[in-house]
N, C-alpha and C positions, 0 to 999 in steps of 0.2 A: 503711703509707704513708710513703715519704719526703720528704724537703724538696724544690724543686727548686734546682740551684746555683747559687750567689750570686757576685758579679764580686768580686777579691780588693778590700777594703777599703784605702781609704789610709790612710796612715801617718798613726798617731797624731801630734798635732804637736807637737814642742817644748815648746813656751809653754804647752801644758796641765795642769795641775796641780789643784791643789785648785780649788774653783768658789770663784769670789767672794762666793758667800753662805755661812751659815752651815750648817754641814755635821755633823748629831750622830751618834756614836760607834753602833754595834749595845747593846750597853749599856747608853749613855743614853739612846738609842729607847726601851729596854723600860721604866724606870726613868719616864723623859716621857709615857709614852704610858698606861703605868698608873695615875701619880696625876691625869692627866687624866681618863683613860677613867672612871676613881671616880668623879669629878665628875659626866661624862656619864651616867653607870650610875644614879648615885643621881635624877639627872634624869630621866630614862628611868622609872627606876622610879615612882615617885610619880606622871608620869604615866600609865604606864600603869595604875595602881590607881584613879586618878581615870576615866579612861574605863573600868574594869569598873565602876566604882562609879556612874558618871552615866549611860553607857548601856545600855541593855535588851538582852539576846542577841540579839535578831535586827541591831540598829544595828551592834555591836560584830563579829559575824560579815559585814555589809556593809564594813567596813572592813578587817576582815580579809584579805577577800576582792579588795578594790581595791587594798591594798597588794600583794599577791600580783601581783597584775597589774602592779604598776610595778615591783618587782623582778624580773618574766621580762621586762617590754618595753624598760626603762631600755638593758641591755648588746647587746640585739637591736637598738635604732633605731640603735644607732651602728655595729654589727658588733663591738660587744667592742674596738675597735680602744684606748682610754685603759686598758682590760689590758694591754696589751704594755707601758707604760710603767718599768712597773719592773724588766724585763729588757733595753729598750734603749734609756731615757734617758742613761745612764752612757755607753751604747756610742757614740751620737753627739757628748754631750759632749764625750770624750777626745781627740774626732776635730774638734774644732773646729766640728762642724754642726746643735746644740743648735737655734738661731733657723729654721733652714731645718725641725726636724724639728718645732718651734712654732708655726709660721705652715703647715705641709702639716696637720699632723693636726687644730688646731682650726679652719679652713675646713671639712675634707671631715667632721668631726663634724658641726659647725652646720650645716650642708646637709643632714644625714643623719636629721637628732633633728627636723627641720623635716618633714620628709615624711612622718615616724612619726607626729609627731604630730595631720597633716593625714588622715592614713588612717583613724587611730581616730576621727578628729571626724567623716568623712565615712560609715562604716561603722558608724555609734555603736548602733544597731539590736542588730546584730550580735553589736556586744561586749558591751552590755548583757546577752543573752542568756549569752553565752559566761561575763561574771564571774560573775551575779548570779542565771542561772538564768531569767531572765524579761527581755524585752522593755521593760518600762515603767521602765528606768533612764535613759535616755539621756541626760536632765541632768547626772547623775550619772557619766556616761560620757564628758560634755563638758569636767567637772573634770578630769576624769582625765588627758585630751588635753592642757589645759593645764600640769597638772603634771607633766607625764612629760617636759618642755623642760628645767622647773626641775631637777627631778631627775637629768637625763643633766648639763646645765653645773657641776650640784654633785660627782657623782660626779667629772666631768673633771678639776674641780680637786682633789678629793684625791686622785686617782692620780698627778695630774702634782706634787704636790709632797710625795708619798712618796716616789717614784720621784727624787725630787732630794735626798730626806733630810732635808727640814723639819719634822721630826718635831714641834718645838715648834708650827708654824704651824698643822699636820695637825691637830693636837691641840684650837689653840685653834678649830678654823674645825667640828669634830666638836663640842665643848661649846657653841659659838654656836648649831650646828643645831638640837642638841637643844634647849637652851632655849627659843630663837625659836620651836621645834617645841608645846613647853610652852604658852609663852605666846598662844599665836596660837590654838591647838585649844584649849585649856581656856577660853579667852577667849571664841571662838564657841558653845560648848557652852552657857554660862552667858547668854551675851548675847543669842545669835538662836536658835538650837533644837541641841536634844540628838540631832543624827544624824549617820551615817558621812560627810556630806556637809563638814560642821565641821572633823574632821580631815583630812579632805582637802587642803580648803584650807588648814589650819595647817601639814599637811606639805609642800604646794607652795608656801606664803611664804612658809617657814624656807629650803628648798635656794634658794630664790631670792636671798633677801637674802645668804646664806651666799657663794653661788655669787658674788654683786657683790663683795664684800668680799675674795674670792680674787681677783677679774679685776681691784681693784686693783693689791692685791700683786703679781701677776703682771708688769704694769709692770716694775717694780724686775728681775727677773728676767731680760726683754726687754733692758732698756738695758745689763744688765751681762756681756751673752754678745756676743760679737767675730763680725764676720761671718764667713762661713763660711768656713776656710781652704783647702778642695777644693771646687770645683762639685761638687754632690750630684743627679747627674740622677735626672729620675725613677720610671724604670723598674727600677735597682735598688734605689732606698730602699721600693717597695713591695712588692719581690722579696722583700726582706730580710724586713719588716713583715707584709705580707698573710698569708703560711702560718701563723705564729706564733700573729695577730690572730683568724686564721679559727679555728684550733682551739681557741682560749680562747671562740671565739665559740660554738663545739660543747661546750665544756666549762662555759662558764655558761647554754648554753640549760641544758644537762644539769642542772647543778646544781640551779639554780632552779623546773624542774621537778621536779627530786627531791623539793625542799624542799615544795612546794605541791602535788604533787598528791593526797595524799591528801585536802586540800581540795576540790579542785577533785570528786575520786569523791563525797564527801559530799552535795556540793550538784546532783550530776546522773545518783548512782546508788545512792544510800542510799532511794529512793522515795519519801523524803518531799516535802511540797509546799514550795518555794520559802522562805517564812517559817519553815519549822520546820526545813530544812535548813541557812538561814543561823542560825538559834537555836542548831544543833549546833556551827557552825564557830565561834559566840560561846564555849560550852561547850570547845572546843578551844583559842581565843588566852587563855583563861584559865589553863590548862595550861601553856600556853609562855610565859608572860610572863615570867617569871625567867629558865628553859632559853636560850629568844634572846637573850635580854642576854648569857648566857655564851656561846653562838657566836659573838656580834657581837663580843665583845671578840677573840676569837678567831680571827675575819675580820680585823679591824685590824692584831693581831700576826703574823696572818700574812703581809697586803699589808704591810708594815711591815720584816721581817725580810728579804723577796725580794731588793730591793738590796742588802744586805747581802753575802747568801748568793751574790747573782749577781758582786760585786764579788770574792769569793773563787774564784770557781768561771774566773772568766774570767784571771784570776791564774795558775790552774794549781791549786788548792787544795782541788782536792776530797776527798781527806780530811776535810780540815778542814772542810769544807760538812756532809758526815756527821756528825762530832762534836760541830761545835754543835749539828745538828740536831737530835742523840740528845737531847742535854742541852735542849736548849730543851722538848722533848717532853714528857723524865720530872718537869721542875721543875710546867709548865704542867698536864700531864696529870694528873698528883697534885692540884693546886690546884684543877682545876674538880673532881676525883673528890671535893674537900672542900667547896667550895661547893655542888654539889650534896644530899651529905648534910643541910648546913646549911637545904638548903631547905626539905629531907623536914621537919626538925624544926621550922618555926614553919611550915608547911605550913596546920595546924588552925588558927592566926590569922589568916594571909593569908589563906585560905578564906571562914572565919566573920566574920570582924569586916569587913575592907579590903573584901573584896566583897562584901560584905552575905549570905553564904548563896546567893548567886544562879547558883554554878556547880559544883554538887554533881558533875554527870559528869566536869568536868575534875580536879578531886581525885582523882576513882576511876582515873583513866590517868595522873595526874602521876608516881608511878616510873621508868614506863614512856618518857614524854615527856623526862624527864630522863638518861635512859640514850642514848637516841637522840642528843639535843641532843648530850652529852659524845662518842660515837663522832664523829658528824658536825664539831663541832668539833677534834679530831682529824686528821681527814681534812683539815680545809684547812689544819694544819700543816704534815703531811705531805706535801703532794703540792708545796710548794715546787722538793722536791729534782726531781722531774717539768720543772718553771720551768727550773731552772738545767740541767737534760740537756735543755732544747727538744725535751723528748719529753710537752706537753700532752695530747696525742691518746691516751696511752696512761690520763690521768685520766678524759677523757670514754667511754674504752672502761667502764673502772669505775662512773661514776655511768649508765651507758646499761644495761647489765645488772642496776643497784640500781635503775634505774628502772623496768623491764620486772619486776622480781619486787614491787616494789610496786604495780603495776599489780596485777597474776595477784593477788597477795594481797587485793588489797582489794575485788577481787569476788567473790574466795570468802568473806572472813571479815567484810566491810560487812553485808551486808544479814541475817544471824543475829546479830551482836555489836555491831554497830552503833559507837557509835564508839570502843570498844574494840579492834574488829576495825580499824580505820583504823590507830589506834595500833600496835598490832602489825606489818601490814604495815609498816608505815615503821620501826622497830626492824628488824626482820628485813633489809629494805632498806639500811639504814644501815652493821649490821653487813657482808652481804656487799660493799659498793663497797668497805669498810674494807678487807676483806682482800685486797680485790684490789689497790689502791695497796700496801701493803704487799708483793702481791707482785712489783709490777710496778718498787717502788724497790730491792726486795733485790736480782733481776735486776743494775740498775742500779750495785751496789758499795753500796749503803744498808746497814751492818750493825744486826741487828739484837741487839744483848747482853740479857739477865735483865733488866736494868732496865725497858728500853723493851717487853719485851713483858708485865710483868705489870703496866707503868702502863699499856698497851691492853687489859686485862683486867680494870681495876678499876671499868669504868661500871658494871654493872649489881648492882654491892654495894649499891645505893641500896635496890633492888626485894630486899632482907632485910629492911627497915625501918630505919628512923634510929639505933637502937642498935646493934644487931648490925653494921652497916656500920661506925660510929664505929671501933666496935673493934678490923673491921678494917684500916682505915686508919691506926691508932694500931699496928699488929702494921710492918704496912709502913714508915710514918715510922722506927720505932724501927731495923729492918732498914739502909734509906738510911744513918741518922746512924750506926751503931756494925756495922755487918753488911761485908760484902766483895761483896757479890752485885747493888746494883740500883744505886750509884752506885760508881764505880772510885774510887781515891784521889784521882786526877788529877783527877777530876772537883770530889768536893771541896774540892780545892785552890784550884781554879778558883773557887769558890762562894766559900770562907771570904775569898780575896784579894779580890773584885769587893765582898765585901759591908764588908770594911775599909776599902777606899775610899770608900766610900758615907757608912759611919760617920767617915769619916774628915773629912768636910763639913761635919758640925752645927757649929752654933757654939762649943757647949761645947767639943767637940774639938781646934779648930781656933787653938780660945785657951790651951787645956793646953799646945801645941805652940810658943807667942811666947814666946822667950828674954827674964828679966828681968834687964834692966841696969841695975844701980846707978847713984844718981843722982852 
């Protein structure tokens, strides 16, 4: 399918240059966004230990379960449309017509996230059934409705000031979530009762308050962009917008059905009744609590990096789009292939002690769970280069066939393996969408060298055990630093120089370097 074509754009204007706000480097994106993310992650973590720890499998698999549902209806109420920002905020910018693309997109959002969440309140029956496996949720499917408002305004604002390159703000407005996230659901947990009901609502008045605190900010933003220096009629700025918006819309229905439905098979075709199907899917978020945290970092670096790569790519520079790409891949790809391992190994603590013993199935599949996580993390690195050739459609082709063999798998291997067999299907799945973005970016000019294909081959070292993986990942490391085959010299070069500057900030350094003048 192609695009259909767009009226020639006007002239960039003159007077366009750098944005009047603060604009961070690709660099110091990753650099901000990771000792951030730390922050968030350790946040994240603890609480997600505290709800294995305070609720019971079946509470913890109802939430499981509702969250799932706000991640597939979050990018659906709005049509996916605050996705395109990071391929064509910069574009309007340049062009003087930032205000005009500010004031169209979040009107026809808020209009959009308003009906969605009018449907599920009015159909709550329905969805009840559909999340939860049963009818008698609907209160519970009324939270939902509310929060899924919170949720699309929070998302808005951190696409829309990615997509500008505020990586610090990105950053702090992510650590607020999470904590307020913390604070709010463990709060309720302790204070009024111990059910998925609790975090619910901590999840939906953390994006909320988040979401306020952005729509501040956002002010500042408004006051400092110049009216519009071309009339921007409206017919082609949705020309330009809609085909892009729609296939990202196909490619996060995509995804996020990839992600969850192996869930969703558990709870309406594993046989079991209701309570003991959501007790498996409890048995399963225990499995992923770590794994998600590393996708999710890996979501962020990926929306994170898109401007970037798009600012190169519209430039003329795609090579260079490639290059960082590779390198972004093998540094990142390695890194989760270690934190992974790391998981394996205090595995038996987080288990035994943090959960009390209370999710013995998810240990039996956490190798498995973590090979997956790492492929699929992967995958949303990759399919950038997809972003930057406005060839989305060919990602959703990939998660649309990972999605259809996770299907077929989980109804042959669910109901004998149980959630074992879940597990597998979704690895199997994973892996093949993988390979098909891969082939669909080599196509593309994506080359792929030694390096980058044996750092997509190093997930499932985990599923050796913790030792034997170590080792090999100490075989590789050593290969990288002194070898000719998985990192180029150039590459190197690159790494040793970015990381002397880095060092080059600490204080001690910075003071080695002040010339002393006699008195």
């Amino acid at each position: 399918m192609s695009y259909p074509e767009n009226p020639p754009p006007p002239p960039i204007a003159d007077d366009v240059g750098d944005p009047p706000w603060r604009v961070d480097t690709l660099a110091d994106s990753v650099m901000i966004l990771l000792a951030m993310a730390a922050l968030q992650r350790v946040a994240g973590f603890l609480r997600a230990i505290l709800f294995c720890r305070w609720l019971e499998p079946e509470q913890l698999g109802q939430w499981d379960m509702a969250f799932s549902f706000l991640l597939l209806s979050a990018p659906l109420a709005v049509m996916a449309l605050p996705g395109a920002f990071g391929r064509y905020v910069e574009h309007y910018r340049q062009r003087g017509q930032l205000r005009t693309f500010l004031r169209r997109t979040t009107l026809t959002c808020t209009l959009l996230v308003l009906v969605g969440a009018g449907v599920v309140g009015l159909f709550r029956r329905w969805f009840s059934e559909l999340i939860f496996g049963t009818p008698e949720e609907t209160t519970t499917v009324l939270l939902l409705a509310g929060s899924l408002v919170a949720v699309v305004a929070y998302n808005f604002s951190i696409e829309l000031f990615t997509a500008l390159r505020n990586i610090r703000l990105v950053s702090v407005l992510q650590l607020m979530n999470s904590l307020a996230f913390a604070l709010i659901g463990l709060g309720l947990i302790l204070g009024w009762k111990a059910e998925a009901a609790s975090v619910i609502i901590g999840y939906g008045g953390a994006c909320l308050i988040t979401a306020l605190v952005a729509g501040w900010r956002l002010r500042g933003v408004w006051h400092s962009t110049v009216p519009p220096a071309a009339p921007v009629g409206r017919k082609p700025f949705w020309a330009k917008l809609a085909p892009f918006a729609g296939w990202l819309l196909v490619v996060n229905l995509l995804a996020n059905l990839f992600e969850v439905i192996d869930r969703y098979m558990i709870v309406h075709y594993s046989g079991a009744a209701a309570n003991a199907a959501l007790a498996e899917v409890g048995n399963y978020h225990s499995s992923r609590v770590i794994p998600m945290l590393l996708v999710t970092v890996a979501a962020m670096l990926g929306s994170m990096i898109t401007p970037h790569l798009s600012h190169d790519w519209e430039a003329g520079n795609k090579k260079l789009v490639g290059r960082r790409l590779a390198l972004f891949l093998k540094l990142f790809g390695f890194a989760l292939c270690v934190g992974t391992t790391a998981v394996l190994v205090v595995s038996p603590l987080l288990f035994g002690w943090a959960f009390k013993g209370k999710f013995d199935g998810g240990l039996a599949v956490l190798p498995w769970t973590l090979t997956y996580c790492t492929w699929f993390a992967m995958l949303l690195i990759l399919q950038n280069y997809l972003w930057c050739a406005e060839k989305a459609y060919l990602s959703s082709v990939a998660l649309g066939v990972g999605l259809a063999v996770n299907i077929v798998l989980n109804l042959v291997l669910l109901p004998p393996l149980g959630l074992l067999g879940a597990v597998l299907a979704t690895t199997t799945a994973n892996l093949v969408a993988l390979a098909l973005i891969c082939l669909f970016i080599g196509r593309l000019g994506f080359r792929f060298d030694v390096g980058t294909r044996v750092v997509l081959g190093l997930a499932p070292v985990v599923c050796l055990g913790p030792w034997l993986a170590l080792a090999v990942l100490a075989v590789v490391a050593a290969e990288a630093l002194w070898g000719n085959h998985l990192l180029t010299a150039d590459e190197r070069r690159q790494i040793a120089e970015q990381a002397e500057q880095y060092l080059d900030r600490l204080p001690w350094r910075r003071s080695a370097r002040v010339p002393v003048h006699p008195a």
